[in-house]
C-alpha positions in Angstrom: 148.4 -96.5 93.7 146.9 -93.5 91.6 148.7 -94.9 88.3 147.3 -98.8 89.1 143.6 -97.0 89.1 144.2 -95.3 86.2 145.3 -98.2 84.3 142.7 -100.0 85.9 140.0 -97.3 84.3 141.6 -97.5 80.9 141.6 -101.9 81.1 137.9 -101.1 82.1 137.2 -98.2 78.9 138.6 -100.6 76.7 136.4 -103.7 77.5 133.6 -101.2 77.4 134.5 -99.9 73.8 135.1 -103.3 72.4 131.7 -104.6 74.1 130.1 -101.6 72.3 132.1 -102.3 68.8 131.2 -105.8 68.9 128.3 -106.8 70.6 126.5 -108.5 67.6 129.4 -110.7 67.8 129.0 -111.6 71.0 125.0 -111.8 71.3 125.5 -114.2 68.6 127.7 -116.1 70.5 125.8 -116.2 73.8 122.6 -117.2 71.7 124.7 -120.2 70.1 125.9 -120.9 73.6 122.4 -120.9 75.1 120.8 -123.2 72.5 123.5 -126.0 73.0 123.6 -125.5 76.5 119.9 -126.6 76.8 120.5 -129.1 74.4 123.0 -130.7 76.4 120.7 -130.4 79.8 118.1 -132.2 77.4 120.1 -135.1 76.7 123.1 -135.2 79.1 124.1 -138.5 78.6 124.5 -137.5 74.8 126.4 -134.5 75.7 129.1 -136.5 78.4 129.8 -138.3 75.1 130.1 -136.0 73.0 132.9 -134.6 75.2 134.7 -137.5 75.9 134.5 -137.9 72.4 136.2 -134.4 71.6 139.0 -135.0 74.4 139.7 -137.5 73.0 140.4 -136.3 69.5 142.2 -133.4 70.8 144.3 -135.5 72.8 145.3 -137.8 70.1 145.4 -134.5 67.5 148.0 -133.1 69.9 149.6 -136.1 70.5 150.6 -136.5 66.5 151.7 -133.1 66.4 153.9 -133.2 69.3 155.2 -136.6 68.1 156.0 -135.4 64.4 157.4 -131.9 66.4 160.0 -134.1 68.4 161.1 -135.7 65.4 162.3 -132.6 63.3 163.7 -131.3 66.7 165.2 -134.4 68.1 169.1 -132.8 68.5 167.0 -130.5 70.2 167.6 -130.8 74.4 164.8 -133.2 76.4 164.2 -135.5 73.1 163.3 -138.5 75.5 160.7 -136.7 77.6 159.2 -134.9 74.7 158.7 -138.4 72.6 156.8 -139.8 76.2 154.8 -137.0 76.3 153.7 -137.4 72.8 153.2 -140.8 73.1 151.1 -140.9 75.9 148.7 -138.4 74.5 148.4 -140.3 71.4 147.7 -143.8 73.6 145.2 -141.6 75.9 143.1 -140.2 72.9 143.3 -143.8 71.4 141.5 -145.3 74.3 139.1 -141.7 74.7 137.9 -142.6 71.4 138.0 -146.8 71.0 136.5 -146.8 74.9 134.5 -143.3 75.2 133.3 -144.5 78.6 135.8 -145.6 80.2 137.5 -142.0 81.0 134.5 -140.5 82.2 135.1 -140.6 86.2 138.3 -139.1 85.2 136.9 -136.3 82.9 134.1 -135.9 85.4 136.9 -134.5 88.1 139.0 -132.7 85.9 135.6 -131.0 84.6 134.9 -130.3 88.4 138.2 -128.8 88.6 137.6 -126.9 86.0 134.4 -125.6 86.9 135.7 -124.7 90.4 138.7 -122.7 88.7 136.1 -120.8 86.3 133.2 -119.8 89.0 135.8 -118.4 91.3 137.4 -116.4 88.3 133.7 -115.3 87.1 133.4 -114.0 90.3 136.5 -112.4 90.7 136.1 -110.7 87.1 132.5 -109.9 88.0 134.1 -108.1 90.7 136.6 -106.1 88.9 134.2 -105.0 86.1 130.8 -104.1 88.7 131.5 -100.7 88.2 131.7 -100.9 84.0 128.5 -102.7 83.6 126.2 -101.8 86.3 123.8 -104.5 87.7 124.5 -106.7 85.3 127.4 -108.0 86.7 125.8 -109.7 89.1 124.7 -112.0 86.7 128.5 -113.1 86.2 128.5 -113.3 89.5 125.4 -116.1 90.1 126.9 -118.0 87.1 130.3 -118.1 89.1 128.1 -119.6 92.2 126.3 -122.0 90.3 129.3 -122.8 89.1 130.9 -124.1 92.6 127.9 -125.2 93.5 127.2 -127.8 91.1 130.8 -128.5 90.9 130.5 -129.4 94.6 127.1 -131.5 94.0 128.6 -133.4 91.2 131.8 -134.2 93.5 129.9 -135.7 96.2 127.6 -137.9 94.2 130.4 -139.3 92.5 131.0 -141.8 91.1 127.3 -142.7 90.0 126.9 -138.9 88.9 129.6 -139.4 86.3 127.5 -141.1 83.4 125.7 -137.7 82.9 127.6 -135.4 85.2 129.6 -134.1 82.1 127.1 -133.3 80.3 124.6 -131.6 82.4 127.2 -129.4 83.9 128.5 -128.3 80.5 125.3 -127.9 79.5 124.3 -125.2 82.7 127.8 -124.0 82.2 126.9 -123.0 78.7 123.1 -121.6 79.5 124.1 -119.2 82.1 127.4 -117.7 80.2 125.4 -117.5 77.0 122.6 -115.9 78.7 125.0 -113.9 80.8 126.7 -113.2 76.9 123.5 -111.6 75.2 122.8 -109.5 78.4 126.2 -107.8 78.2 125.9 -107.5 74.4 122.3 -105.9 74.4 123.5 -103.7 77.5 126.3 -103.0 75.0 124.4 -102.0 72.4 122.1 -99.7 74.3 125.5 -97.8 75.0 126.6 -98.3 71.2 126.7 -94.7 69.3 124.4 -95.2 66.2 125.4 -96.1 63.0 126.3 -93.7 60.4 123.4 -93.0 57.6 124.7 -93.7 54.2 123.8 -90.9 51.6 
């Protein structure tokens, strides 16, 4: 039990040193996160498509590689399952991108999914890490809540909250973890040592 704490404290020292050695990085990062995150709650419908519009390039992306993948290994074990698999994500990203809005009820529950998944592990991490970071980690742990919450609003109101669901839930999703982001990095820099003066 002793040695789980005391790797526990060293997991913890080392977010805590990389958080200080870094946080320009990620206050950039949270800003970038926080102006596209209210664009997107500006103009959700924009944003839904946008996203069904990237799914479905990574989908068909994937879908080429895998295909050209199961070629060179085709001796290889699982040939047939591995060329349907392929295939199928090539035909999905196909009608992603020639029908953006047709796959948006479908998008619109794996992105509640999703959401659900992420708030309960931003609370859980929150959690872990209240000890590291002081009162700001309750801040990961409102962005985990509004998480499930909106995951569970959009859910109910489905399906006529799918046309802009997307969009306005990535777009919250991105204000509060680029806002929770710069408040870690600007904590982090309070705890930074200062930078060496050059001669």
């Amino acid at each position: 039990m002793a040695t789980d704490q005391s790797r526990l404290r060293d997991v913890q020292a080392a977010v805590a040193a990389s958080l200080r050695l870094h946080w320009r990085a990620f206050l950039i990062e949270g800003i970038v996160l926080l102006i596209l995150g209210i664009f997107a709650i500006l103009i959700p419908n924009v944003a839904t498509l946008a996203v069904e519009v990237f799914v479905g390039w990574v989908l068909l992306l994937s879908g080429v590689v895998g295909l050209i993948s199961t070629f060179r290994m085709r001796a290889a074990p699982g040939f047939g399952w591995s060329l349907l698999s392929a295939v199928i994500a090539i035909a999905a990203g196909v009608v992603l991108l020639a029908w953006p809005l047709s796959g948006v009820l479908s998008l619109t529950l794996i992105l509640t999914a999703f959401l659900t998944i992420e708030g309960v592990a931003s609370i859980m991490i929150a959690l872990s890490h209240r000890h590291g970071f002081s009162a700001r980690w309750a801040l990961l742990v409102v962005s985990g809540l509004i998480d499930l919450i909106l995951a569970g609003l959009i859910f109910l109101g489905l399906p006529s909250t799918a046309a802009w669901a997307i969009g306005l839930l990535v777009g919250i999703n991105m204000v509060f973890g680029g806002s929770t982001l710069i408040s870690m990095a600007l904590q982090a820099r309070s705890l930074a040592p200062p930078a060496p003066r050059s001669a």
